[in-house]
N, C-alpha and C positions, 0 to 999 in steps of 0.2 A: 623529690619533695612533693608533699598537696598540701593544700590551703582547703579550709570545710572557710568558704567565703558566705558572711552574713550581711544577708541587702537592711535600710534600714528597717528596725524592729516597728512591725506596724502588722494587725492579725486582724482573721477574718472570723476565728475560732476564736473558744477560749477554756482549752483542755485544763482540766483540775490537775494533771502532774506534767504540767508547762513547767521545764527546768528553766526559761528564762524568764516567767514571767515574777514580777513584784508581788510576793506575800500581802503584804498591806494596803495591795489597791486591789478593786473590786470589781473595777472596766478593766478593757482589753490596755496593755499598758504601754505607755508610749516613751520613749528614751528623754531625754531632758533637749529642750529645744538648743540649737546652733547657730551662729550668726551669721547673716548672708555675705556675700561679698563685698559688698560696700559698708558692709556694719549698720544699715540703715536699722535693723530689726532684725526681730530673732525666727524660725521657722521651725516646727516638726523634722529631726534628719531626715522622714522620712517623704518631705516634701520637699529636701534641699537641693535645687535645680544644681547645684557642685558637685554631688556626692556622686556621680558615677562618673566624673572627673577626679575626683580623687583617688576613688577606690582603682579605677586603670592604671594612674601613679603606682601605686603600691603595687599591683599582679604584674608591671614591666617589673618591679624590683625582685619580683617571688621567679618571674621568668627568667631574669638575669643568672640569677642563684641555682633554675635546675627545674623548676617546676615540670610539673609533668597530666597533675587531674590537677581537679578543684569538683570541688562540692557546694551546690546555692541553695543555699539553707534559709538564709536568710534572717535567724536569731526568732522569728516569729513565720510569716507568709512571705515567700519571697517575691510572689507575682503581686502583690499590694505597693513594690516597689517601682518608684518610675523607673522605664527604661528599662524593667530588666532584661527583655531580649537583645538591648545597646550590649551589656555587658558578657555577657554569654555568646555573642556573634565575637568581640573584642577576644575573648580568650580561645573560641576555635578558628579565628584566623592566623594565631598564634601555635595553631596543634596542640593547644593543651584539652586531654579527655574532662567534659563536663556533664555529671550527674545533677538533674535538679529535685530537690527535694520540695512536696508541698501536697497539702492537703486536697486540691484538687477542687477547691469551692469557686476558685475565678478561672478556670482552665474555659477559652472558647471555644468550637468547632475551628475556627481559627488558627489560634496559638496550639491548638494540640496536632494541627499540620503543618504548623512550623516546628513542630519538634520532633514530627516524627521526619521532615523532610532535611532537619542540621544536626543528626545522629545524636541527637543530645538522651541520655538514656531518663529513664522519669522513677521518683520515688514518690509513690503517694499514701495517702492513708487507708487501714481500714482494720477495727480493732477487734471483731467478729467474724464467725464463718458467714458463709451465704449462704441459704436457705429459703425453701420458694413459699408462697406464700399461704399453704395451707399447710404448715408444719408448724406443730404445737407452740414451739419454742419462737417463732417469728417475733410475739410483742417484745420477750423479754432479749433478746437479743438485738432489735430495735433500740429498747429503752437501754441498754449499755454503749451500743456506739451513739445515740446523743449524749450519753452519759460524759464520755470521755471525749466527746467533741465540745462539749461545751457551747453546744447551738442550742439556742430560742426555739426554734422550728418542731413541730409535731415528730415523735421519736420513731413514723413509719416513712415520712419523709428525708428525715435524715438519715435514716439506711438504704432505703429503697435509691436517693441519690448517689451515694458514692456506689451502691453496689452497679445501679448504670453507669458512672463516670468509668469503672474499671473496665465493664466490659467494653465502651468505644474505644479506651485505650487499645484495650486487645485488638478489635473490630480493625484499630487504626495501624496495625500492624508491631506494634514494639514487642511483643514476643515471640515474631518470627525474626530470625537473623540467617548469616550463612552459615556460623558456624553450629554443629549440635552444641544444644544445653547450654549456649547462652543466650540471655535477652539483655533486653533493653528497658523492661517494664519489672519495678520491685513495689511490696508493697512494706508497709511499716507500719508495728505498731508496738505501743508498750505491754510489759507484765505486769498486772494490776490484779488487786482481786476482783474487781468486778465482772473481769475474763479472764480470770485463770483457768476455768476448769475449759474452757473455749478454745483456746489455744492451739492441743494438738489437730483438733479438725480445721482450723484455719490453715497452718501448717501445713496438713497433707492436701487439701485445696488448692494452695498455691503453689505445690509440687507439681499436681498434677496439670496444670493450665502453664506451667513454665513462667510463673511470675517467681523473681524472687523476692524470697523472704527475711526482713531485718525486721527481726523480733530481740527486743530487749529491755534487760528488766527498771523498773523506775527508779528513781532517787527522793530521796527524803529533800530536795530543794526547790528554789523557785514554787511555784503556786502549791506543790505538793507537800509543803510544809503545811499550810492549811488542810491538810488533806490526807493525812498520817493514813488513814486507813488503808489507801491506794497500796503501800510498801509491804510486799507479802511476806513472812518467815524462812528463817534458812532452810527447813525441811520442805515445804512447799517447793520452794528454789531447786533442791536434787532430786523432789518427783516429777516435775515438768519437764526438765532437762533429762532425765533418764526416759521417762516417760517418749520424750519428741525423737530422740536416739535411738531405741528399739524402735521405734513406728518407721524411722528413715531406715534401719537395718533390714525390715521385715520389704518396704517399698524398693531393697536392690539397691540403695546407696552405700558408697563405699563407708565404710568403721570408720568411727571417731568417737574423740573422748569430750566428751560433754562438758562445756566450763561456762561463767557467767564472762559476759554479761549479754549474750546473745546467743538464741537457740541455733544450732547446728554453726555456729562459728564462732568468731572469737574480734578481739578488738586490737588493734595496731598502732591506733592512733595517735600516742603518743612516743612511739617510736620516726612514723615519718613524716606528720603532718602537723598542722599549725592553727591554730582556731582566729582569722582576722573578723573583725568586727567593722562596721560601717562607719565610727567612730574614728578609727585607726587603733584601737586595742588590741594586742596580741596577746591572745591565752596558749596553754596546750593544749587544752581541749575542754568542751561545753561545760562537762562535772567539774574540773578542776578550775574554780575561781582566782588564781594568782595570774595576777598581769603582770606579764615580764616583756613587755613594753609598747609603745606608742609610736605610730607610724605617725603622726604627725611633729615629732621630736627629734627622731629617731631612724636610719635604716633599716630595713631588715637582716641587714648584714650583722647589725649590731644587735640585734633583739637576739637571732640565733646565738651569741656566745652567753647568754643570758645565767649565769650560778645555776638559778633555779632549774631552766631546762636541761644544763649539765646531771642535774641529778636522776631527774624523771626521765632523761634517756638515756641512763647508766643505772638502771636499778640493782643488775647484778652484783653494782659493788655497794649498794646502799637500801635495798629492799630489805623490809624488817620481817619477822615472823615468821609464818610456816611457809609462806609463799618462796621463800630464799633456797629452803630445800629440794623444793618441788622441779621433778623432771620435765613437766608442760615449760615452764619457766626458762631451763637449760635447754631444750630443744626449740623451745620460740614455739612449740604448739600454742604457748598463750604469754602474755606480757603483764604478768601480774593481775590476769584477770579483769576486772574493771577497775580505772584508775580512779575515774571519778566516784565512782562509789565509797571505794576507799579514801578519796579525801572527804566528799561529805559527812562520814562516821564520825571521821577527826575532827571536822569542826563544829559539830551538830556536839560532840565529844568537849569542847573546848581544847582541844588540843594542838599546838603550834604547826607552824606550817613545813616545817621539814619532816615530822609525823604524819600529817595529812599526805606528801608527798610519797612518802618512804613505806608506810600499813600495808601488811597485806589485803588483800578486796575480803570481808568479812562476809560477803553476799556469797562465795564459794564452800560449798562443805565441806572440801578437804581440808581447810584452816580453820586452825583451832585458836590459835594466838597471831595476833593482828601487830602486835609491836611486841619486841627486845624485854620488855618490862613486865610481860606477862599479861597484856589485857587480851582477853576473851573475844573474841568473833561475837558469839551470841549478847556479850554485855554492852557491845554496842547495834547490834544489828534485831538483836530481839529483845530488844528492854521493854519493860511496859510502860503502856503510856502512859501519860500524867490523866487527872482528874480533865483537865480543861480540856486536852486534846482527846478522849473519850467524848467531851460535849461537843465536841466539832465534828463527831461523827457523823458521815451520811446515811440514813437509814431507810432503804429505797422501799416505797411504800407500794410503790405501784403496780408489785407483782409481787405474789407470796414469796417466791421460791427466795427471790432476791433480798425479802425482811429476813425470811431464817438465815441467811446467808451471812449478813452484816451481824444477826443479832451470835450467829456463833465463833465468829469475830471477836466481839466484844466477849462472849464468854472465856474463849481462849487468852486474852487480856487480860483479865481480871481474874484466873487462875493462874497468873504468874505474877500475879500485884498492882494493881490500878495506881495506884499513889507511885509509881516508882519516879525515879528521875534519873536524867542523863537525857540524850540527845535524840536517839533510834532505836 
């Protein structure tokens, strides 16, 4: 079993397709205050001197059960959380493998030797290639990772930092190991248009320097609801992925079959892992929003026999649409593709929650029908957008290439119906 563990929600960034963050607020968002021990007053979780008392309760319960990784995500910035080296030291005195994920804005010279020195492997950001400083493309590549970072800060600073954050990473050793072809250094970033055409050279960048790469595609939730544009087209979707396939074929890697929702691999995660929250929430994973229970109520023993997660880890007998057929599926090459994708369809969809659970991923081009009933991959995946969410659009001014970019965006919208309705 693994746990994807989130320290409390509290950010340093504030990315426009933040799948956790609050559509309706406009700051970096903060979870609803907790009550201290004494009940004197209430606190920010993410200042509640308890919570890495608690959160240890629950990973003995996850260790009792089998655990084996865990993942510190953190729902937002996980190093914004007190103590999070308490916690991380807590689960490799236990032998459980821990990846930390994080943007890499509070990392010290410090804490990046203690992480290279308690084997803990690092996931950071960076949503562009690298490129030196007298190539064309430098500004506009710039203004896309502040784009997507959602930092204040001048948009040559904002790149020029994480691209040195990455290399002291490197400098500091995490992608040399013993064994070949693995490391300890990945980097992460979404599909969005605003780098989509960027992509494969990022890609083969981080091939070649032996960082790996979790690349995958966004969801129409959390802040990206404001932010429709970010969600690129099904056809888009199987030139990237074919596109990054041949380029790894041509680079000497071994053949594989291209599936969303991450380039050159695929997602598991709701086959063996658990999404706990700071909170004591348990999901199955970030995209899929049903809470199938509460560790403050509740054991983990008993969250696991949960209806819901019987179904999402048994799709085989309950997967709807073309995904049911599909040979990726019966060989476990893929797990019905993105799970979360396919629920956000369904509820962006209006559609109940055993459908959100059960949809084929519509983000995949081999499916054609998403549910038993006949709905279309594309009528919810490539719907056009409403009147309001076209005025929501971002129209990036500050570089030509970038105007024509959005503005052919919006043309491709609006030859398939500006007025439309539905969900994605």
């Amino acid at each position: 079993m693994g746990l994807k563990m989130n320290t409390p929600p509290t950010c340093n960034w504030k990315c426009p397709y933040c799948y956790a963050g609050d559509p309706e607020l406009h700051g970096r968002p903060r979870q609803p205050t907790v009550m201290t021990a004494n009940e004197s007053g209430s606190v920010p979780l993410h200042r509640d001197p308890a919570w890495e008392r608690r959160m240890e309760g629950w990973l003995e319960q996850a260790i009792a059960l089998g655990l084996q990784a865990v993942t510190v995500n953190g729902t937002f910035e996980p190093l914004a959380a007190p103590d999070w080296q308490d916690t991380i030291s807590f689960l490799q005195r236990r032998g459980i493998a821990v990846t930390l994920v994080t943007n890499g804005g509070l990392l010290t010279p410090e804490s990046i030797d203690w992480i290279v020195a308690s084997g803990v492997n690092l996931l950071t950001k960076l949503n562009v290639p690298v490129v030196g400083p007298d190539d064309p493309r430098r500004a506009r590549l710039a203004e896309v990772q502040k784009y997507l970072s959602g930092l204040p800060r001048d948009a040559e600073t904002v790149y020029a930092r994480q691209i040195a954050l990455i290399e002291r990473l490197e400098v500091a050793g995490l992608t040399v190991t013993d064994e070949p072809g693995r490391t300890r250094l990945g980097v992460e970033s979404v599909i969005a248009r605003d780098n989509l055409e960027f992509l494969p050279e990022l890609v083969a960048q981080l091939r070649e320097r032996n960082i790996y790469s979790h690349i995958e595609l966004s969801k129409l939730q959390g802040f990206a609801r404001t932010n429709p544009h970010l969600v690129i087209r099904r056809a888009e979707i199987e030139e990237l992925f074919e596109t990054v396939r041949r380029q790894d074929a041509a680079m000497g890697y071994e053949p594989y079959q291209a599936k969303p929702p991450c380039l050159a691999g695929a997602c598991y995660e709701n086959l063996y892992r658990l999404d706990l929250h700071a909170d004591g929430a348990v999901r199955p994973c970030p995209g899929i929003e049903t809470t199938i229970g509460d560790l403050n109520r509740q054991p983990l023993a008993e969250v696991l026999g949960s209806p819901a997660l019987a179904v999402i880890r048994n799709l085989d007998d309950h997967i709807q649409g073309d995904c049911r057929d599909c040979d990726l599926l019966a060989t476990r090459q893929c797990y019905g593709g993105c799970r979360g994708t396919a629920y956000q369809a369904m509820a962006n969809s209006g559609r109940g929650e055993y459908e959100r659970w059960t949809a084929s991923d519509p983000s995949c081009w081999r499916v054609h029908r998403v549910l038993d009933d006949g709905t279309l991959a594309q009528d919810v995946l490539d719907r056009a957008l409403t009147t309001d969410e076209i005025a929501r659009l971002r129209l990036p001014d500050l570089v030509e290439a970038g105007a024509a970019g959005a503005a052919g965006a919006i043309g491709a919208i609006g030859a398939a119906g500006a007025t439309g309705e539905g969900a994605r």
